[in-house]
Each structure stands twice: as C-alpha cells, then as structure tokens.
N, CA, C and O of each residue as an XYZ file, in Angstrom:
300
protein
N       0.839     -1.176      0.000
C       0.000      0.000      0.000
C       0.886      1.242      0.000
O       1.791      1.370      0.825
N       0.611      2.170     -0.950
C       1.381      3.474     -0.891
C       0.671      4.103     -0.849
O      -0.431      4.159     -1.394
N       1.636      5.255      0.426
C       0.934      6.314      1.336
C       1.171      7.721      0.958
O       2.257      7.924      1.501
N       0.891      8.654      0.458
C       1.150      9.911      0.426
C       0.483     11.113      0.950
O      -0.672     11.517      0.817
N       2.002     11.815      1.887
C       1.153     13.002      2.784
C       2.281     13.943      1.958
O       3.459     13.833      1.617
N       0.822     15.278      1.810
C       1.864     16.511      2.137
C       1.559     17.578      3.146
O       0.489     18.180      3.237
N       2.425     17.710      3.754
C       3.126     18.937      4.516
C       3.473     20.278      4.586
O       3.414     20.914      3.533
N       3.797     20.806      5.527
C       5.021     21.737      5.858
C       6.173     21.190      6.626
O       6.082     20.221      7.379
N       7.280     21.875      6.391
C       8.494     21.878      7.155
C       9.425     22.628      7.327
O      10.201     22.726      6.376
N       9.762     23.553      8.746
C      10.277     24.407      9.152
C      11.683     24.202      8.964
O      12.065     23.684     10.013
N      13.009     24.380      7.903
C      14.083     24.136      7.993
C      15.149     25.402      8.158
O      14.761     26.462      7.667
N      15.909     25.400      8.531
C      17.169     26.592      8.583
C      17.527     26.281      7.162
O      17.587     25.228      6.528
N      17.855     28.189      6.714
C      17.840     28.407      5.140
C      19.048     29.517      5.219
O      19.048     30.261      6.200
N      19.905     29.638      4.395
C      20.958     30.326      3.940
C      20.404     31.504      3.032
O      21.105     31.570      2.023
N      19.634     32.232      3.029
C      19.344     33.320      1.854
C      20.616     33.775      0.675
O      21.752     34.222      0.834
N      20.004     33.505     -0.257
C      20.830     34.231     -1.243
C      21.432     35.943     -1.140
O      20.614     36.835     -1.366
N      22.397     36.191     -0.908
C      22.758     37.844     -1.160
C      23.024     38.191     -2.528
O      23.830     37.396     -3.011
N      22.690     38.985     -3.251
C      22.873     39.543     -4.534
C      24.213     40.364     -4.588
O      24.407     41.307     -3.821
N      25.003     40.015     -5.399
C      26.559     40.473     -5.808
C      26.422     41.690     -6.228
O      27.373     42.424     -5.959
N      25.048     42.426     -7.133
C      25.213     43.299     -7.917
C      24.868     42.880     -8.878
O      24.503     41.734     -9.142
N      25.004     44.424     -9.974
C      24.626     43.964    -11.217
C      25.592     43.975    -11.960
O      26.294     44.986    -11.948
N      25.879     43.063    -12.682
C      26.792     42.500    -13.868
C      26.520     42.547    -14.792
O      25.424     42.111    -15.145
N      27.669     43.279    -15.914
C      27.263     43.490    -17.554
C      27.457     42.038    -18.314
O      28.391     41.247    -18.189
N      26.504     41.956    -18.983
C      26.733     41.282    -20.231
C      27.824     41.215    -21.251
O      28.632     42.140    -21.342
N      27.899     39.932    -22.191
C      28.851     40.761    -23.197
C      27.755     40.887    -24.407
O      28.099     41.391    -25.476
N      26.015     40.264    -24.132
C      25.383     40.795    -25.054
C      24.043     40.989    -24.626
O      23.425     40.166    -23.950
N      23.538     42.214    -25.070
C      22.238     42.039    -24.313
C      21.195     42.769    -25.569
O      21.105     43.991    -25.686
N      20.730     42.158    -26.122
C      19.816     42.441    -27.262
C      18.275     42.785    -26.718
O      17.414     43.452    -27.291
N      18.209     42.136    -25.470
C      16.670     42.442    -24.923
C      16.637     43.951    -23.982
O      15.523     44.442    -23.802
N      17.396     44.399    -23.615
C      17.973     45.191    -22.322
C      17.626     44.838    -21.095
O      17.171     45.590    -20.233
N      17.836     43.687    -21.004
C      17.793     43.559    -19.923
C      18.912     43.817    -18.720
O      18.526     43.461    -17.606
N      20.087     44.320    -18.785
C      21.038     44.830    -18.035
C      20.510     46.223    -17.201
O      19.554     46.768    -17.752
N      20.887     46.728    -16.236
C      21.913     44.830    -15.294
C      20.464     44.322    -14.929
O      19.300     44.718    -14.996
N      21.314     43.029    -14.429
C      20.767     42.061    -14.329
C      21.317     41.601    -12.592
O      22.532     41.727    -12.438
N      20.621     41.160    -11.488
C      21.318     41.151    -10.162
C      21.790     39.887    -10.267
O      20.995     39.141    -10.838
N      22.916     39.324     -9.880
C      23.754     37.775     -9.616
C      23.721     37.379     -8.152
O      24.361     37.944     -7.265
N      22.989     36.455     -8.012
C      23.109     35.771     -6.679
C      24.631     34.921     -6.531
O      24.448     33.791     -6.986
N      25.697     35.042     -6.173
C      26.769     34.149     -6.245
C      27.226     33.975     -4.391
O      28.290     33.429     -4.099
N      26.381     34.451     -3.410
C      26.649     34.216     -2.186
C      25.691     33.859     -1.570
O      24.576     33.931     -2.086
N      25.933     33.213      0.138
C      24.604     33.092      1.158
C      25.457     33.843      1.839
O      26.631     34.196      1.734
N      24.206     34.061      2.859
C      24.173     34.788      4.061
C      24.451     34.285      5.056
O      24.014     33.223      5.498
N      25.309     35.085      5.581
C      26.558     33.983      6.900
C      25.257     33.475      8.703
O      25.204     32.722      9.675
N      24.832     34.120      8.299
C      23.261     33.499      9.784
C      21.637     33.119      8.640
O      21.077     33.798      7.779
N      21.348     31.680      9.227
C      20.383     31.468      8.673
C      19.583     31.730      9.374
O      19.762     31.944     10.573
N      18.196     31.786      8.613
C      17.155     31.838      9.340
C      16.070     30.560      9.232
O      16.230     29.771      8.300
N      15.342     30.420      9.856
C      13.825     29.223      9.740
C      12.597     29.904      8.742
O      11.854     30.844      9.020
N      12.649     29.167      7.601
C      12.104     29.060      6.747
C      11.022     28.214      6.558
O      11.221     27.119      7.083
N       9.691     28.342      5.869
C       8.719     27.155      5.664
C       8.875     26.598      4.028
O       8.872     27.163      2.934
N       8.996     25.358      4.433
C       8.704     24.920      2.726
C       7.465     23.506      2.891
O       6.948     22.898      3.828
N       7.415     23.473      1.684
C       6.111     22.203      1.395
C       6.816     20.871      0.902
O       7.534     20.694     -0.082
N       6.389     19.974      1.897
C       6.788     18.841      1.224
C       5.750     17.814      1.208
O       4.684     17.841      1.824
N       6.255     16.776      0.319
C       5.757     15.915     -0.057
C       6.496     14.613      0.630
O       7.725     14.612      0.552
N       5.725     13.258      1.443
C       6.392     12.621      1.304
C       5.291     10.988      1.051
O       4.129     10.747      1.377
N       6.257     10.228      0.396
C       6.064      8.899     -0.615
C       6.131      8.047      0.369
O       7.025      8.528      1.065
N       5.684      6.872      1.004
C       6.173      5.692      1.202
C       5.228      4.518      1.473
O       3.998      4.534      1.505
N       6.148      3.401      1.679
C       5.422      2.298      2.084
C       5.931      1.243      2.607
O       6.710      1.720      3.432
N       6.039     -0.268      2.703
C       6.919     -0.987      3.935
C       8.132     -1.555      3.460
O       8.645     -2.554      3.966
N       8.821     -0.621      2.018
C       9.930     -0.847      1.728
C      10.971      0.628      1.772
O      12.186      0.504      1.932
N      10.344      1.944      1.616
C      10.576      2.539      0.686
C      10.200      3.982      1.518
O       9.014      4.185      1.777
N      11.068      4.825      1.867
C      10.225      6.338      2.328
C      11.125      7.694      1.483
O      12.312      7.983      1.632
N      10.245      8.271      0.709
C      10.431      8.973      0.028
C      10.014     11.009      0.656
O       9.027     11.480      1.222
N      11.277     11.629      0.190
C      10.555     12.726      1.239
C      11.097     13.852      0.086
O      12.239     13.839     -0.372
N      10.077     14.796     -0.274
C      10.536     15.778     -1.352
C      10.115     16.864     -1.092
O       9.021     16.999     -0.545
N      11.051     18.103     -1.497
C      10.696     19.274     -1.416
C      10.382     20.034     -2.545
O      11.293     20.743     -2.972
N       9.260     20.060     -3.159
C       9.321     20.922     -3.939
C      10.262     21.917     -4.609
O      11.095     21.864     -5.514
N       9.526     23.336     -3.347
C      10.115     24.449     -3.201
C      11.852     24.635     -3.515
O      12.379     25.687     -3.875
N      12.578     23.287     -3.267
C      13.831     23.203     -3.584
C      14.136     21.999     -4.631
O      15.238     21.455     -4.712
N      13.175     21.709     -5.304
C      13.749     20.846     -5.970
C      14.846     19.611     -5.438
O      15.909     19.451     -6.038
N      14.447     18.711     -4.177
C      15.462     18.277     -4.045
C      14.082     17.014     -3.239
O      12.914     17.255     -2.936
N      15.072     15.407     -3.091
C      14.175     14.698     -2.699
C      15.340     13.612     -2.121
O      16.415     13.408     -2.685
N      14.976     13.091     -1.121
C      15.533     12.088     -0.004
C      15.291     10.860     -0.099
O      14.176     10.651     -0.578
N      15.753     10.136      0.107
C      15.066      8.586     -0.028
C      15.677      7.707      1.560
O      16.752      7.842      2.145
N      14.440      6.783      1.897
C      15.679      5.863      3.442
C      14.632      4.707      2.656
O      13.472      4.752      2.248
N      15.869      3.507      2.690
C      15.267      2.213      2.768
C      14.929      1.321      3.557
O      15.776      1.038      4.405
N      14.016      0.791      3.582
C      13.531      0.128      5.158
C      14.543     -1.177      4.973
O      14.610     -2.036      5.852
C-alpha cells in the first residue's frame, strides 16, 4: 500500500545575497543589469517549505518541492 502526505516543514535556510549587477557581453533584450546571486548569508534563518512525502513498507520517500530536491531511506 502506498501512502502519500503533504506537509510543511520548518528548515534553517541560507538566503541568497545579490553580488550586484553585472554586464553582459550581449544584451539584445535590455535587460542589463541584471542582479547575480553568487553568495549566502553567513546566519540562517527558519524558513517554511512544502513537502511531499512517498512511502510504504519498503521505501520512504521525502521531497521538497520548493527546492527541488528529494531524499530517499530504505527500510
């Protein structure tokens, strides 16, 4: 039998800081500038995201959407 719940889940999150804006070497739309996320933020904070999780008496599956990312434990 497979079970599926979804959720919330309160996790500690690194926020993106924005570098600035950075030129192109082409920008035909104008979209310049444009802001570059290339850092986190040195204190996280508690964040909510939605998850999803899969399982059954082999198999527990746990996914986050919001991050694109998904866990697996085998019984």
């Amino acid at each position: 039998m497979l079970k599926l719940v979804e959720f919330t889940e309160v996790l500690l999150t690194h926020q993106l800081v924005a570098a600035g804006p950075l030129p192109t070497t082409h920008d035909p739309d104008g979209f310049y500038p444009y802001e570059s996320f290339c850092e986190t933020s040195r204190r996280p904070i508690l964040k909510q995201y939605r998850m999803i999780s899969i399982e059954n008496d082999q198999i527990y599956v746990k996914i986050c959407p919001d991050l694109g990312r998904a866990c697996a434990h085998f019984f």
